[in-house]
C-alpha positions in Angstrom: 0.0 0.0 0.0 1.4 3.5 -0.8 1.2 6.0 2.1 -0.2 8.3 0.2 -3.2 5.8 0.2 -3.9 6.5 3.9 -4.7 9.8 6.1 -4.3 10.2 9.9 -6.7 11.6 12.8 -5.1 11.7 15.8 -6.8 13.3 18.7 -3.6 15.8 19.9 -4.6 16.4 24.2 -5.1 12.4 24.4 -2.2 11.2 22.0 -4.5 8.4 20.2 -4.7 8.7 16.6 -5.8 6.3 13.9 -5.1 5.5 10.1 -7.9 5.2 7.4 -7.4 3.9 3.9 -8.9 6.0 1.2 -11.2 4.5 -1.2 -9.0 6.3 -3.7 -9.4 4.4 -7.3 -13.0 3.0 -7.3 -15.7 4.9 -4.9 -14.6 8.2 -4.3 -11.8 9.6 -6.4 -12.6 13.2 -6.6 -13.3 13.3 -3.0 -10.3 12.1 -2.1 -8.0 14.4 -4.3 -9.8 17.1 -3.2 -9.6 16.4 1.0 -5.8 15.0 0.4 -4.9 18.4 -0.9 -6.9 20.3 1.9 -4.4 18.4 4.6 -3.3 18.8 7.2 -6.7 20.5 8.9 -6.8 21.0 12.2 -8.7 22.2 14.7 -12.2 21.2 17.5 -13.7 17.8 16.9 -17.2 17.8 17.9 -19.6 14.9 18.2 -22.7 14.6 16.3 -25.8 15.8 17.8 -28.0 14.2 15.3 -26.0 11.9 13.3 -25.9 9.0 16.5 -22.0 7.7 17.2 -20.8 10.6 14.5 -17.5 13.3 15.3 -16.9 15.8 13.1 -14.4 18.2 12.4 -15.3 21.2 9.8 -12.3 22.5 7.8 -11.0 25.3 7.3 -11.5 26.1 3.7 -14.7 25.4 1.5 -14.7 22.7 -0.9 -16.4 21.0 -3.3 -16.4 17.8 -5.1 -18.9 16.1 -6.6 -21.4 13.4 -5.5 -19.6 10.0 -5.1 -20.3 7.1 -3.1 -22.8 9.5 -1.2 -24.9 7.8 1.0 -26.9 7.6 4.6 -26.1 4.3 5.4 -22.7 3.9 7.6 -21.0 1.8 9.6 -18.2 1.5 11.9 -15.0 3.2 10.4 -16.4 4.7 7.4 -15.2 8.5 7.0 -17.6 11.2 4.9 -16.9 14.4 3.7 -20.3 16.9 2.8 -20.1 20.3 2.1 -23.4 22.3 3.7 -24.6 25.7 2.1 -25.9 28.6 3.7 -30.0 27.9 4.4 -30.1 25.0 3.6 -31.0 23.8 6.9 -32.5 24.7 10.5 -29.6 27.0 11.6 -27.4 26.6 9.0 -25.9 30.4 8.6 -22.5 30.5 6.4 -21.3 27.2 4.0 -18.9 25.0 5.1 -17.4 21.7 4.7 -16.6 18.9 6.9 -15.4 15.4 7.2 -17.2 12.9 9.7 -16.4 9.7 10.9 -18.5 7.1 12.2 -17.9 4.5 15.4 -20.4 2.2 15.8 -23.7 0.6 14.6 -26.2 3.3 15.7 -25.0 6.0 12.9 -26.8 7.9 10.1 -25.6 10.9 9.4 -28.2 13.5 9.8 -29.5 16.8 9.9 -31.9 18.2 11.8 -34.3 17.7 9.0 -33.2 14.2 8.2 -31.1 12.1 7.1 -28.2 14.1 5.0 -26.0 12.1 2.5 -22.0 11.9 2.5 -19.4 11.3 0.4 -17.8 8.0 2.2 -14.0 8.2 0.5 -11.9 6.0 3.5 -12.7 3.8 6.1 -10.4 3.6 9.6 -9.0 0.4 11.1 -7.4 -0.5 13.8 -9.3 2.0 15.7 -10.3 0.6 19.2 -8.8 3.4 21.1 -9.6 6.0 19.1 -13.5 4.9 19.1 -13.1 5.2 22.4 -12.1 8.6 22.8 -15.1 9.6 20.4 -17.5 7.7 22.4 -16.1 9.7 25.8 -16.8 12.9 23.4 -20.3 12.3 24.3 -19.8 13.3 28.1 -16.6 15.3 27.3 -17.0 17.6 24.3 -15.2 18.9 22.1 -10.9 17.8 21.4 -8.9 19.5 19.2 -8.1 16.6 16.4 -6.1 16.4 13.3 -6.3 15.1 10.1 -2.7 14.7 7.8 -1.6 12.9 5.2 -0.3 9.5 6.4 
């Protein structure tokens, strides 16, 4: 595997982190040369209010590729990108973008509205300890993460 095939997460106050192999050549191509070229992003991981076992982290610039591999259903380990324009939901005041991951069964992400699509363009492994620290997000809040080429 060629590490430009991966990207890391780490969690910075709690030193975990976690690798994820992009779904580079078949699913998501554009959404993965777009978010590789974004890295490293840094900044407050959040946990999903709607979404179920969902931590987010919004980036720092606004990007936009297309639809690919977009869907609602995720499970453990997938990672999404979606970008969200002004109005388009309940509270939603500027655009942004944002890459999600997902840690357990009980995940779809969502908006207040509904059910919201993403891009899913890598999936995590070897991620026991990291999940962990997502699910203590829950109780916690927010922990500054980030997210670099591997």
């Amino acid at each position: 595997m060629r590490v430009q095939d991966e990207i890391v997460f780490r969690f910075l106050d709690e030193g975990v982190a976690a690798s994820a192999r992009l779904l580079r050549e078949r699913e998501a191509p554009e959404t993965c040369r777009v978010v590789l070229d974004a890295l490293p992003a840094a900044g407050l991981a959040r946990h999903g209010i709607y979404s179920g076992s969902e931590v987010y982290l919004v980036l720092p610039v606004l990007l936009a590729p297309p639809r690919e591999h977009a869907t609602t259903i995720v499970g453990p380990g997938d990672v999404g990108f979606l970008t969200v324009e002004k109005g388009s939901g309940y509270g939603i005041e500027e655009n942004y973008s944002e890459v999600c991951w997902f840690y357990d069964l009980d995940a779809t992400p969502s908006m207040p509205e509904g059910p919201i699509a993403v891009n899913v363009f890598a999936r995590l492994y070897d991620a026991d300890a990291f999940f962990a620290v997502c699910r203590r997000m829950r109780l916690e809040g927010a922990k500054r993460l980030e997210i670099a080429r591997a």
